[in-house]
Residue frames relative to the residue before (quaternion, step in Angstrom):
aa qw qx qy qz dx dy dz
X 1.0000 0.0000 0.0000 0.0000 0.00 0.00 0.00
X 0.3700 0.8472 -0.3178 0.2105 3.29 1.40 -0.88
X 0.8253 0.3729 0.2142 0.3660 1.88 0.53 -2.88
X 0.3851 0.5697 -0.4312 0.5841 3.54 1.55 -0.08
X 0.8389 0.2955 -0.3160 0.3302 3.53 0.07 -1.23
X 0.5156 0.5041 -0.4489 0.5278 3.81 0.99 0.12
X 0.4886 0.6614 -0.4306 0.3720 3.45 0.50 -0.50
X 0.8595 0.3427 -0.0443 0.3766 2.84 0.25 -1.97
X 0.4144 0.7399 -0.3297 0.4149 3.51 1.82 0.00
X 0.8012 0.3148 -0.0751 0.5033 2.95 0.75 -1.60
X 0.5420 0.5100 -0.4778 0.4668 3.53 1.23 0.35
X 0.4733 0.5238 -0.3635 0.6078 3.77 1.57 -0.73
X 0.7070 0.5042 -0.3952 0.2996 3.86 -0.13 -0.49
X 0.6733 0.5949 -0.1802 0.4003 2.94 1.37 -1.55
X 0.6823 0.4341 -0.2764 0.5193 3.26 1.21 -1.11
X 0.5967 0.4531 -0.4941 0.4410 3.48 0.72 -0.58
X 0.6166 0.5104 -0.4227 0.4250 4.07 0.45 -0.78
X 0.5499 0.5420 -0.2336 0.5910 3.74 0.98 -1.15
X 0.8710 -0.0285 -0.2892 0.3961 3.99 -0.49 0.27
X 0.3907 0.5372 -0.5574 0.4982 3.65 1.30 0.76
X 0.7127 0.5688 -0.2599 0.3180 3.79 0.78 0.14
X 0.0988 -0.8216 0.5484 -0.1208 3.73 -0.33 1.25
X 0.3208 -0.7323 0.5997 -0.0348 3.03 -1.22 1.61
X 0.0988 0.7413 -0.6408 -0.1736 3.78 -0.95 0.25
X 0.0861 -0.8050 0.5741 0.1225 3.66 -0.68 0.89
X 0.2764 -0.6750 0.6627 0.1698 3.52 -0.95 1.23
X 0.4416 -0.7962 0.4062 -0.0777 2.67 -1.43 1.64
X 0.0283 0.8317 -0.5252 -0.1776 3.56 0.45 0.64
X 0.1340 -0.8149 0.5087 -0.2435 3.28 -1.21 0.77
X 0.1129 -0.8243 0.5231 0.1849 4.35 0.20 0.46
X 0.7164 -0.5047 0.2611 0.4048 3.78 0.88 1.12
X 0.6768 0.3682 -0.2770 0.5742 3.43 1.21 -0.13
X 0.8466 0.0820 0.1088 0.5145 3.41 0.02 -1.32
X 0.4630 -0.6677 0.5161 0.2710 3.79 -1.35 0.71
X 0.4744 -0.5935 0.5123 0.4004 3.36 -1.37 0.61
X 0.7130 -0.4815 0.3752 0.3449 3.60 -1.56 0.26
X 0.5785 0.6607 -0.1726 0.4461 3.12 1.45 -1.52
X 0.7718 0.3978 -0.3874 0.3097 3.12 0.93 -1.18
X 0.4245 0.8279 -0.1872 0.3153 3.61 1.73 -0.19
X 0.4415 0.5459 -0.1536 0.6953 2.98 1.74 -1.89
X 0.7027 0.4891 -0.3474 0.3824 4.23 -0.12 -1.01
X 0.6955 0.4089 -0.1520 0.5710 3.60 1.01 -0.87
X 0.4355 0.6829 -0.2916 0.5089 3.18 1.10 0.18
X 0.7741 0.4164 0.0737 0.4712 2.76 0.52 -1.93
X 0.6314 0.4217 -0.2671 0.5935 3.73 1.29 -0.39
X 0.4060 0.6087 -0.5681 0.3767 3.53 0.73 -0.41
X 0.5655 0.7845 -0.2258 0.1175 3.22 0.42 -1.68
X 0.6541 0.5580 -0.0471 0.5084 2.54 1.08 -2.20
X 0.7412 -0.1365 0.2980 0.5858 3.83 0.56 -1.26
X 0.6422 -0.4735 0.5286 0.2897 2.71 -2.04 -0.51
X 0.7900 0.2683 -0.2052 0.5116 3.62 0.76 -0.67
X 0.1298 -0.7952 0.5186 -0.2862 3.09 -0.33 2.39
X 0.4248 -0.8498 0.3072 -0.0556 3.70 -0.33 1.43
X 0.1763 0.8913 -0.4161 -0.0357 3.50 -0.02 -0.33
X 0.1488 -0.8391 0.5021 0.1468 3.25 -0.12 1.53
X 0.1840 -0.7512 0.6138 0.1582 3.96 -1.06 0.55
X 0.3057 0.7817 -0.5411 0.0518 3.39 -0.38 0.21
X 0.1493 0.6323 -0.6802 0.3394 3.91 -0.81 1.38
X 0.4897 -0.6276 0.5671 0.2112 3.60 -1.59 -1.33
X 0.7378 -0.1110 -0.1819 0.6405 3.18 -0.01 1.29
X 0.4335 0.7873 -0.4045 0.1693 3.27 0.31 1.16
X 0.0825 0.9154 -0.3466 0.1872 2.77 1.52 1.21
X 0.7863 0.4239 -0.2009 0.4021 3.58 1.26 -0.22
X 0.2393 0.7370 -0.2651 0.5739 2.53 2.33 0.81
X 0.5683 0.3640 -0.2908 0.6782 3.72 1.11 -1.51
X 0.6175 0.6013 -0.4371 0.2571 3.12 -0.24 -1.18
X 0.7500 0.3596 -0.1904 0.5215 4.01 0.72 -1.15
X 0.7284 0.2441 -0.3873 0.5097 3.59 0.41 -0.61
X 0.5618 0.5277 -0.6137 0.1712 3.61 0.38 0.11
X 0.5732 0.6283 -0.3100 0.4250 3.71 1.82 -0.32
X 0.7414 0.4498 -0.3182 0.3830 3.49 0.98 -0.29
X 0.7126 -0.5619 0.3781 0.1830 2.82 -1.64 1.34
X 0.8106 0.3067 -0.2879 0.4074 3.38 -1.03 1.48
X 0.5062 0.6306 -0.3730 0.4549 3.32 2.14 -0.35
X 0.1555 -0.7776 0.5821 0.1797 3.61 -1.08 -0.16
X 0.7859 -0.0610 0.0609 0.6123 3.30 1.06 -0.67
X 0.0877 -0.7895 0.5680 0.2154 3.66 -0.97 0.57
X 0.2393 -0.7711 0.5739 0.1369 3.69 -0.94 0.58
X 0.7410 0.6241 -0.1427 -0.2026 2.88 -1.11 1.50
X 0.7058 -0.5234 0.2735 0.3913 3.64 -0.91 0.66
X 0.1508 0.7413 -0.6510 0.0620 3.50 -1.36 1.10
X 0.0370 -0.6628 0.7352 -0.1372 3.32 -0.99 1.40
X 0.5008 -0.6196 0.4725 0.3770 3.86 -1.65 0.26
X 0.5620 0.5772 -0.4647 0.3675 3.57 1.28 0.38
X 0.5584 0.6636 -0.3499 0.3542 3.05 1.41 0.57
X 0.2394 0.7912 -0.4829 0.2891 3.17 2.01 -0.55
X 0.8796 0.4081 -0.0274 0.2430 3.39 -0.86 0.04
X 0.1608 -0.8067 0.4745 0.3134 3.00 1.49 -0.52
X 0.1904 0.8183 -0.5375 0.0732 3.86 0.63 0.53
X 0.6067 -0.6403 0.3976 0.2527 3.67 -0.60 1.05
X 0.6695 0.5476 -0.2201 0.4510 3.41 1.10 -1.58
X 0.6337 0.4769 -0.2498 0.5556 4.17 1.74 -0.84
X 0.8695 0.2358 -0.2418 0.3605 3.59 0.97 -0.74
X 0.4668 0.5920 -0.5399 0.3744 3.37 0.89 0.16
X 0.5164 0.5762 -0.3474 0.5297 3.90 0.63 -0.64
X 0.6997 0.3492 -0.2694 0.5621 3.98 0.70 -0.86
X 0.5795 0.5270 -0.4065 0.4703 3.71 0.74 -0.60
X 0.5707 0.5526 -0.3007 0.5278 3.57 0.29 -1.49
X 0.8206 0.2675 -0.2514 0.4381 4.07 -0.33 -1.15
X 0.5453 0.7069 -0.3945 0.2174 3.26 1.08 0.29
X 0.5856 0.6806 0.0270 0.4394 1.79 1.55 -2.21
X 0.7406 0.3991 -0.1885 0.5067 3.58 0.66 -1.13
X 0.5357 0.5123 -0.4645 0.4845 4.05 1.31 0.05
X 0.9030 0.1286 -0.0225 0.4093 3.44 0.87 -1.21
X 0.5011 -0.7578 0.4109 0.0758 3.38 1.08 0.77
X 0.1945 0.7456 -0.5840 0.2552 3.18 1.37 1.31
X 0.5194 -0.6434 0.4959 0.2654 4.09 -1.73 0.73
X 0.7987 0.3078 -0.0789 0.5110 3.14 1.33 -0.73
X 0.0801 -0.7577 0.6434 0.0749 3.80 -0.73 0.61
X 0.0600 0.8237 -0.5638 0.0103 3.83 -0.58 0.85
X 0.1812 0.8440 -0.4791 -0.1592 3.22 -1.14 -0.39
X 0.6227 -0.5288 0.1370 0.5603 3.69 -0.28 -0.22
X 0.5347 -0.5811 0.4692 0.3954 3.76 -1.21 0.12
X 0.3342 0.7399 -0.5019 0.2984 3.53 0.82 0.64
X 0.5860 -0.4093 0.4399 0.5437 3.91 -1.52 0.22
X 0.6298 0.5273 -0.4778 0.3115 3.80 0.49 0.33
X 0.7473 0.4526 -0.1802 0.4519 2.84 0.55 -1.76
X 0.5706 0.5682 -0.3139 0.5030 4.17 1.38 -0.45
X 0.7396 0.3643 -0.3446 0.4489 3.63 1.06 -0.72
X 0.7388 0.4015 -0.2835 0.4611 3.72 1.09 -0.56
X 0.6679 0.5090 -0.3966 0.3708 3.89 0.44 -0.58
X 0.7555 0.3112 -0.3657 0.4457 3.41 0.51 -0.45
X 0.5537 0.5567 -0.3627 0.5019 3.59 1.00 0.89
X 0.4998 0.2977 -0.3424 0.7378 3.34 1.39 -0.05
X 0.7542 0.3931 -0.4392 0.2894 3.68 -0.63 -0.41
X 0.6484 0.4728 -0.3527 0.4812 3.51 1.65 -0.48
X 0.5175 0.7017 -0.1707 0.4590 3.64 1.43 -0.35
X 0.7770 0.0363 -0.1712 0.6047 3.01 2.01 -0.80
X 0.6453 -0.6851 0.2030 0.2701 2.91 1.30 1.15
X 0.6668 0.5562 -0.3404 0.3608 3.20 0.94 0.75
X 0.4166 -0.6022 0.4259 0.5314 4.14 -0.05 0.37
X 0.2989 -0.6301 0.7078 0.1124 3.08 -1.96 0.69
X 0.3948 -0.7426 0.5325 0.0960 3.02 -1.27 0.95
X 0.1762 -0.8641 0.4632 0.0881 3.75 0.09 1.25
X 0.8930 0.2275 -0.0971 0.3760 3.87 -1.16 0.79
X 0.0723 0.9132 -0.3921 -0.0844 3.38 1.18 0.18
X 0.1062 -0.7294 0.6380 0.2226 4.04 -0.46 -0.73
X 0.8121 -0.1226 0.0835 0.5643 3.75 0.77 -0.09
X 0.4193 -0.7151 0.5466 0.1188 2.80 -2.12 0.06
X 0.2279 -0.8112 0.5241 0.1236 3.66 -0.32 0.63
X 0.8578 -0.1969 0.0914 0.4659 2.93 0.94 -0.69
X 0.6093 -0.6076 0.2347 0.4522 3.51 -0.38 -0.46
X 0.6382 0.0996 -0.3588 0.6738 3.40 1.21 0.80
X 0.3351 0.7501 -0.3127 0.4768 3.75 0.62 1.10
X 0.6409 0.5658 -0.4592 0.2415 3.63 -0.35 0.54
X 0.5768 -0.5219 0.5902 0.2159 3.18 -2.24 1.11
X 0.0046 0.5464 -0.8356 -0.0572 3.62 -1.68 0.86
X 0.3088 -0.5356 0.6634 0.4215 3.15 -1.91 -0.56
X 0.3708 -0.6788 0.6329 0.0343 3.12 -2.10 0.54
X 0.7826 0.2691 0.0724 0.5568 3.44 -0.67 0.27
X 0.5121 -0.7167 0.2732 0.3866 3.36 1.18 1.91
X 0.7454 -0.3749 0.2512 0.4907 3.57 0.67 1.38
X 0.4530 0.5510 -0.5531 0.4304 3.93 0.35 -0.01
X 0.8511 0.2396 -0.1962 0.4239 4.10 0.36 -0.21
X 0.0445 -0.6859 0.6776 0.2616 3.87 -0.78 -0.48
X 0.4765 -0.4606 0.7395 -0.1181 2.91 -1.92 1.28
X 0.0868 -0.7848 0.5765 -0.2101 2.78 -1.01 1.49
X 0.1546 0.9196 -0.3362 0.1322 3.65 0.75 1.05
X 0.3266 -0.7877 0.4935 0.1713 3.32 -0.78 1.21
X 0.0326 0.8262 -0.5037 -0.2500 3.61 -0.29 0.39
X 0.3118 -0.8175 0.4646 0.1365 3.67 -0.91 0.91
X 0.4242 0.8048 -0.3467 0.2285 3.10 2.00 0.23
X 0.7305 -0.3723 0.2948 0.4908 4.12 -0.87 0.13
X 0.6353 0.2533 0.1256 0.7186 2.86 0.77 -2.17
X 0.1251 -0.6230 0.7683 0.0769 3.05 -1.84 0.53
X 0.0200 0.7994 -0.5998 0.0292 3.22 -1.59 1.54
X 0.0254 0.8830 -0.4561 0.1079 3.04 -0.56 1.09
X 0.3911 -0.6567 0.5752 0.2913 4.02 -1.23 0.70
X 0.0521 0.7864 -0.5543 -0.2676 3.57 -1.14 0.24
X 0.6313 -0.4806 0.4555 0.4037 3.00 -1.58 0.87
X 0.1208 -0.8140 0.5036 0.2632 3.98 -1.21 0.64
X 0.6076 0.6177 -0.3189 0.3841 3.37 0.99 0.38
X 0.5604 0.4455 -0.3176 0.6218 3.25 2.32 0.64
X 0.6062 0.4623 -0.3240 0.5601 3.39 1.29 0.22
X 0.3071 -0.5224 0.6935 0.3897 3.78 -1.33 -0.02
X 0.4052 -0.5440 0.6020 0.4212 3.20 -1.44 0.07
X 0.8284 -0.3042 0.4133 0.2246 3.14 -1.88 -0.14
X 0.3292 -0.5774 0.6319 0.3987 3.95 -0.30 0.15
X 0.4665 -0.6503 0.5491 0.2407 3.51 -1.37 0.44
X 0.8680 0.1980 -0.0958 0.4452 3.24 1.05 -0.61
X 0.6737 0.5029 -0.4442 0.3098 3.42 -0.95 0.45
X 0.3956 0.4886 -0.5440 0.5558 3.85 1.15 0.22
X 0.1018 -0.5933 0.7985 0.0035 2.89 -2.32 0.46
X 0.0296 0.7784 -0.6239 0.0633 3.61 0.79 1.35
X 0.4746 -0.4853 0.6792 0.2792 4.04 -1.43 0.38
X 0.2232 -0.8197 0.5253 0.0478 3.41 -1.44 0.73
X 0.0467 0.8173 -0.5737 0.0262 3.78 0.46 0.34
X 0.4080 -0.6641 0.5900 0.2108 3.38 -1.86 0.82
X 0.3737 -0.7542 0.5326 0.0887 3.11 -1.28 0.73
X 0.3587 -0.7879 0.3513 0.3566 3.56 -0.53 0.56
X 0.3614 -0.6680 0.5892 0.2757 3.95 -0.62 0.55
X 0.6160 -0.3752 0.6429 0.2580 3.19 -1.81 1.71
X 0.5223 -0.6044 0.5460 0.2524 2.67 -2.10 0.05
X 0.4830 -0.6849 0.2531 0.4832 3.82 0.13 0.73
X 0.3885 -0.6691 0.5627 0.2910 3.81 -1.03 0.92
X 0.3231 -0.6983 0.6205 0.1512 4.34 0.93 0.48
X 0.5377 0.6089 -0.5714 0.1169 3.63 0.51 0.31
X 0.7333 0.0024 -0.1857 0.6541 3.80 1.47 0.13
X 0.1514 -0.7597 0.6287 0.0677 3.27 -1.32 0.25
X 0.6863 -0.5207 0.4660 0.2017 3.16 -2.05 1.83
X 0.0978 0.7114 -0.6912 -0.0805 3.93 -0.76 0.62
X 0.6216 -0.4664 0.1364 0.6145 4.37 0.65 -0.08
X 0.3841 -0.4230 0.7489 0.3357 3.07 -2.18 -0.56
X 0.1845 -0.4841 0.8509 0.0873 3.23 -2.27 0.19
X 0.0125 -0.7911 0.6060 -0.0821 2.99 -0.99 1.66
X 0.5241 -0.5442 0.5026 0.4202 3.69 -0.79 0.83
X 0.5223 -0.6043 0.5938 -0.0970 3.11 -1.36 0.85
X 0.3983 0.7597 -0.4422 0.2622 3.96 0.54 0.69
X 0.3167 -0.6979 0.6170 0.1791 3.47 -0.98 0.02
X 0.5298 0.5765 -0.4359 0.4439 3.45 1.55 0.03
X 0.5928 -0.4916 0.4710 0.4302 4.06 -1.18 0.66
X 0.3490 -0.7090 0.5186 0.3264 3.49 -1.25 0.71
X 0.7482 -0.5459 0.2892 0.2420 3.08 -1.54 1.18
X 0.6572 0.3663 -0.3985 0.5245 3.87 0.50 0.19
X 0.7229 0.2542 -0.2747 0.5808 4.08 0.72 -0.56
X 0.5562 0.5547 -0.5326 0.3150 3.92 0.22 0.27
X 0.5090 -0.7398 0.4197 0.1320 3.09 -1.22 1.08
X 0.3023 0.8489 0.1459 0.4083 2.81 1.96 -0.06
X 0.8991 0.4296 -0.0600 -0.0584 3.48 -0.41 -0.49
X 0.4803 -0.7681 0.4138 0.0902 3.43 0.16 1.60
X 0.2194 0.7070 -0.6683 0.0734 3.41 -0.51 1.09
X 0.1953 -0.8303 0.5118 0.1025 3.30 -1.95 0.06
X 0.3620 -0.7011 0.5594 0.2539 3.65 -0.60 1.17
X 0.8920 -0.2353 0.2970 0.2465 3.24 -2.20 -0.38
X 0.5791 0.6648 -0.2973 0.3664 2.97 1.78 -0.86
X 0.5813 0.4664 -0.3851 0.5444 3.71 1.52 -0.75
X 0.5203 -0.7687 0.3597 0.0950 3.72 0.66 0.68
X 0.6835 0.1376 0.0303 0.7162 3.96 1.33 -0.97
X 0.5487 -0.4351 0.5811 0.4146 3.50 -1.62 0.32
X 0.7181 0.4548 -0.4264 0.3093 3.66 0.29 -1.42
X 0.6859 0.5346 -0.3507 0.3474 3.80 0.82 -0.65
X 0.3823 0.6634 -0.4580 0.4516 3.50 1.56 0.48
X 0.4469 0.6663 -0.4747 0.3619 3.47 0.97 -0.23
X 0.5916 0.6206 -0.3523 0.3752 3.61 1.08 -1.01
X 0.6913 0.5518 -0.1942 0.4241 2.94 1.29 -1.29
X 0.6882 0.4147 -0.3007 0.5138 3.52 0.97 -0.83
X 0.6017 0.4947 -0.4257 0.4604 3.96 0.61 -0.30
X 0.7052 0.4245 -0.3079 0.4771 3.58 0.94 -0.66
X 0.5592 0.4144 -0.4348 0.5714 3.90 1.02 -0.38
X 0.6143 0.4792 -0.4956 0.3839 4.10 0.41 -0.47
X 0.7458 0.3726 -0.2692 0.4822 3.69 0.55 -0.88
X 0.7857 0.2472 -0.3125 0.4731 3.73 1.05 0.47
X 0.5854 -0.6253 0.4175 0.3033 3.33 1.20 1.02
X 0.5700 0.5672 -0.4766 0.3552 3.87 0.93 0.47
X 0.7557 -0.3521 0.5129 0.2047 2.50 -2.26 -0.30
X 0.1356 -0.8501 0.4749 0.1830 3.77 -0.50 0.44
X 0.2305 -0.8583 0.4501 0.0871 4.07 -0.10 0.71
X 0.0955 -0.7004 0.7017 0.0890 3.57 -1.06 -0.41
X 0.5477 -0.4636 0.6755 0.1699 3.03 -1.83 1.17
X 0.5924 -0.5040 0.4797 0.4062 3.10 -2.14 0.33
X 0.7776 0.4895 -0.2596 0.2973 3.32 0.98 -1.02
X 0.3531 0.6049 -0.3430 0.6259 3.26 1.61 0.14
X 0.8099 0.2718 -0.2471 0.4572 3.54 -0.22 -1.00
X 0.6121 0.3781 -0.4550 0.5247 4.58 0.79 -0.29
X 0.7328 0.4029 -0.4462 0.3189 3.65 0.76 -0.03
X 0.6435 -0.5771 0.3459 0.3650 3.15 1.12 0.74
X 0.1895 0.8930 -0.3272 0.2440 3.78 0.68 0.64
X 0.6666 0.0812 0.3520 0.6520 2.47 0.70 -2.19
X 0.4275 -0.7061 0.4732 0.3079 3.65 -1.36 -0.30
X 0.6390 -0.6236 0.1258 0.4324 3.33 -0.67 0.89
X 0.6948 0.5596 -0.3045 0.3338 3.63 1.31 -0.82
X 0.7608 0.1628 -0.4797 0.4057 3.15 1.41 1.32
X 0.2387 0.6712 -0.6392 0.2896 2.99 -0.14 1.65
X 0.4189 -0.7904 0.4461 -0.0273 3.27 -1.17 1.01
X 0.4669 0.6715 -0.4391 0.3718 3.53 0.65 0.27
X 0.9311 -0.1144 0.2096 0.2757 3.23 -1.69 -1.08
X 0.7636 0.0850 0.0614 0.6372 2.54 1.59 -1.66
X 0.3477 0.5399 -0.5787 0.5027 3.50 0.94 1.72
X 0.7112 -0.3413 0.4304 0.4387 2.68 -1.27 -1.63
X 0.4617 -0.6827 0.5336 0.1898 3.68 -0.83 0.84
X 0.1609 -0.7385 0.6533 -0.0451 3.82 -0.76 1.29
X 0.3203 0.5702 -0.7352 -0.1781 3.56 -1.35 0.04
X 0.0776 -0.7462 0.6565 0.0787 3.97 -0.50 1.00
X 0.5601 -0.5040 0.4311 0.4965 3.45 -1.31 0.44
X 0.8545 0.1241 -0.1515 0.4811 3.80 0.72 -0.22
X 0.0298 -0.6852 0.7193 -0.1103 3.78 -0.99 1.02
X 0.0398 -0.5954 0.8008 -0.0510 3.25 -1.27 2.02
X 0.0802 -0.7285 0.6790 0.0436 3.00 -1.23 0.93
X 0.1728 -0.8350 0.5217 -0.0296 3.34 -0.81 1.55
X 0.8610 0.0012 -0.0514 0.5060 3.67 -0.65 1.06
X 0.3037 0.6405 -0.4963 0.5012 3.52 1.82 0.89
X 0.3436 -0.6681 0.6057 0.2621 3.76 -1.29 1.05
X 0.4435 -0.6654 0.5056 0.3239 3.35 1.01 -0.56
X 0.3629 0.6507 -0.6610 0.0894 3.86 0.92 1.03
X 0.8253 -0.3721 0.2193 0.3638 3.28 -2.01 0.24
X 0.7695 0.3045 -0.4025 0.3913 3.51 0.82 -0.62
X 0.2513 0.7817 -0.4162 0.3907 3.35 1.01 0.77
X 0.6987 0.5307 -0.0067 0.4798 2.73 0.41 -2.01
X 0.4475 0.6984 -0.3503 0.4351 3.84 0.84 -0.61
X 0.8216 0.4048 -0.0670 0.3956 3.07 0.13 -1.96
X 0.7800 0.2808 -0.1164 0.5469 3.75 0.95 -1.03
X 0.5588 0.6617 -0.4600 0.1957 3.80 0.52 -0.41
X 0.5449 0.5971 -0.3044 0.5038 3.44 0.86 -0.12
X 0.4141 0.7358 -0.4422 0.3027 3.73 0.97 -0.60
X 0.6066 -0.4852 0.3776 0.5040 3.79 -0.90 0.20
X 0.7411 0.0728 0.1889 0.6401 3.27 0.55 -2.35
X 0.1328 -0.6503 0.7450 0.0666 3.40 -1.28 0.76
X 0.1627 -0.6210 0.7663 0.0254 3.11 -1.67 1.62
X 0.2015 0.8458 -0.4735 -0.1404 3.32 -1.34 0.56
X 0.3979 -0.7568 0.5087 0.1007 3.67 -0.40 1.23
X 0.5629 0.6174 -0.5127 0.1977 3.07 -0.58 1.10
X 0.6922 -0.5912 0.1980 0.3636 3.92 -1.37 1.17
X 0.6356 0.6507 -0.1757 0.3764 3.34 1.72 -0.85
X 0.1428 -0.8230 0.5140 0.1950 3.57 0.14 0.77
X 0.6471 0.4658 -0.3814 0.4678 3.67 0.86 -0.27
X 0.4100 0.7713 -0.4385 0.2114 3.99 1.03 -0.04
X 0.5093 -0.6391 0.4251 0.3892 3.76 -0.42 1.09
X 0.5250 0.6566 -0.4162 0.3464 3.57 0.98 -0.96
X 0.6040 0.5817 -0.3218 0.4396 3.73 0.76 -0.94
X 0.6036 0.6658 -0.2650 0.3495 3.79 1.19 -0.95
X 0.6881 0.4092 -0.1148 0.5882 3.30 1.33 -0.71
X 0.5342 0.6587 -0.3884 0.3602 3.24 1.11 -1.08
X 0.1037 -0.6639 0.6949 0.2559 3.80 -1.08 0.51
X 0.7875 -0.0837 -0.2125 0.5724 4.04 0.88 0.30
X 0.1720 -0.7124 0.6744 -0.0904 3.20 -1.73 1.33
X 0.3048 -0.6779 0.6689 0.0023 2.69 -1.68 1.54
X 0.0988 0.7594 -0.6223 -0.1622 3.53 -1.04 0.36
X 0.1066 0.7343 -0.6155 0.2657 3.21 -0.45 1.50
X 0.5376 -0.3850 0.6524 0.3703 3.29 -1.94 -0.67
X 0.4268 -0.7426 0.4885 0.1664 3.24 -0.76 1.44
X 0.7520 0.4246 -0.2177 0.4548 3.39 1.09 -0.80
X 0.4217 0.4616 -0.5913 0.5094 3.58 1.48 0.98
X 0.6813 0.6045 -0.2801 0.3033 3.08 0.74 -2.06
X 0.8305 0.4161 -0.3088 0.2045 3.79 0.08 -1.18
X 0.5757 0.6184 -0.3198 0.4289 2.89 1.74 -0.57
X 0.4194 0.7740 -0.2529 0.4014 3.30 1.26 -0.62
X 0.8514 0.3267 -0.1071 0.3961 2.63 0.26 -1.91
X 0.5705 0.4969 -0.3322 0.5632 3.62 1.74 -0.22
X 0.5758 0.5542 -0.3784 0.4670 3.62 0.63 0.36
X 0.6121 0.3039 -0.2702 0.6782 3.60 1.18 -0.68
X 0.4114 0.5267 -0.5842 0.4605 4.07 0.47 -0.32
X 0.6350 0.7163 -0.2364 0.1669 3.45 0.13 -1.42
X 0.7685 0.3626 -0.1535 0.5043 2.99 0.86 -2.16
């Protein structure tokens, strides 16, 4: 009887610790539409509790609120739009984070593990003086979480004992969020004055019609083995006849091939699609980082001894430049 009633104590504690907790996830987002990642992040705060946040902040980004107020697990979206947001510039939103933070006294500060969420969180967390926790894979609890270590070959298990807890999440260890069925309330926030210490002038974005390379289901990358940038064509005729994504090794992407914002590895961008061919990739470890998690890994390559095969659940060992055409000839029929 004892032991029933401790039981049930520490299941009452837990929950009481569990809805005394509040998440704010900073949304990243291009003023129209939300990033996947930022889904996987809301995900990943559920966890924590029930009373889950979502800062927006940009300029005319009203159809931004508009979506995450529908998604499941939101409660409330905050938010704040000035043109010193243009850009999402770290130096404009950490100052807006901070005044959040201090209106509502959230435990947790998250966001995705994206070239966003990596350039701004550890700038708020040093601002409030506490360590951030980078790349997460889960949650144990509410001062609790798993990263990997060692280009993903380990997990890390890290208690954090900090006030606030900040943290990036990995979005290819989370589901995202259902888009619909939440009915979160939306309130505006006031914007800091701007700290002018840099300022947004534009981007130039490829242009593609192909799925971007972290949400494609998809995705067709290539190593050193495709020898020239121009022989990426192979790579792009074969991602057209499978609706994919197209990628790039590191070693593909320092020889100047391709550009760096598609490379896939440790230090790119992290993929798990239900499918990943990897063509003329050796398969080194930071590679392997970025894509191991994928559903199925195909991998095509002349080397039968290539680590890449190790992971592979099917392997070709051929000449990519018989094989791919090939395989875009039967795509065809």
């Amino acid at each position: 009887m004892l032991r029933a009633i401790q039981r049930t104590n520490l299941r009452t504690s837990s929950s009481l610790i569990r809805r005394f907790q509040s998440t704010l996830v900073v949304a990243e987002h291009s003023n129209d539409t939300l990033t996947p990642v930022t889904l996987s992040a809301i995900t990943a705060a559920s966890k924590l509790g029930d009373e889950v946040s979502c800062l927006v902040a940009g300029t005319n980004c009203a159809k931004v609120v508009e979506q995450l107020s529908r998604v499941q697990g939101v409660k409330k979206v905050l938010l704040a739009q000035h043109d010193a947001y243009k850009g999402s510039l770290p130096e404009e939103l950490t100052p807006l984070i901070l005044a959040t933070q201090k209106q509502f006294n959230f435990t947790h500060i998250c966001a995705g593990a994206s070239a966003f969420g990596k350039n701004l969180l550890p700038r708020v967390a040093a601002k409030l003086d506490v360590a951030p926790i980078s790349d997460i894979t889960e949650i144990t609890s509410p001062d609790t979480f798993v990263r990997t270590i060692y280009a993903g070959n380990a997990l890390s298990t890290v208690k954090c004992n900090e006030k606030i807890k900040v943290f990036t999440v990995r979005g290819t260890s989370f589901e995202p969020a259902a888009k619909e069925g939440g009915s979160a309330t939306s309130e505006q926030v006031s914007a800091p004055s701007p700290v002018g210490m840099s300022e947004w002038l534009e981007q130039n974005l490829t242009k593609t019609d192909r799925p971007e390379l972290t949400s494609a289901k998809v995705v067709v990358s290539g190593g050193r083995g495709l020898k020239s940038g121009e022989n990426f064509k192979l790579l792009y005729d074969l991602a057209d006849k499978l609706n994919a994504a197209v990628g790039a090794s590191r070693a593909a992407v320092d020889a100047g091939y391709v550009p760096n914002d598609m490379q896939v590895g440790q230090t790119g961008k992290i993929v798990a699609p239900e499918l990943y061919i990897a063509v003329g990739i050796s398969g080194a470890i930071q590679h392997l980082a970025g894509m191991k998690d994928s559903k199925t890994i195909v991998a095509i390559n002349k080397d039968p001894e290539a680590p890449i095969f190790q992971v592979a659940d099917y392997g070709l060992v051929a000449d990519l430049f018989k094989a791919v055409p090939e395989m875009i000839e039967v795509l065809k029929k």
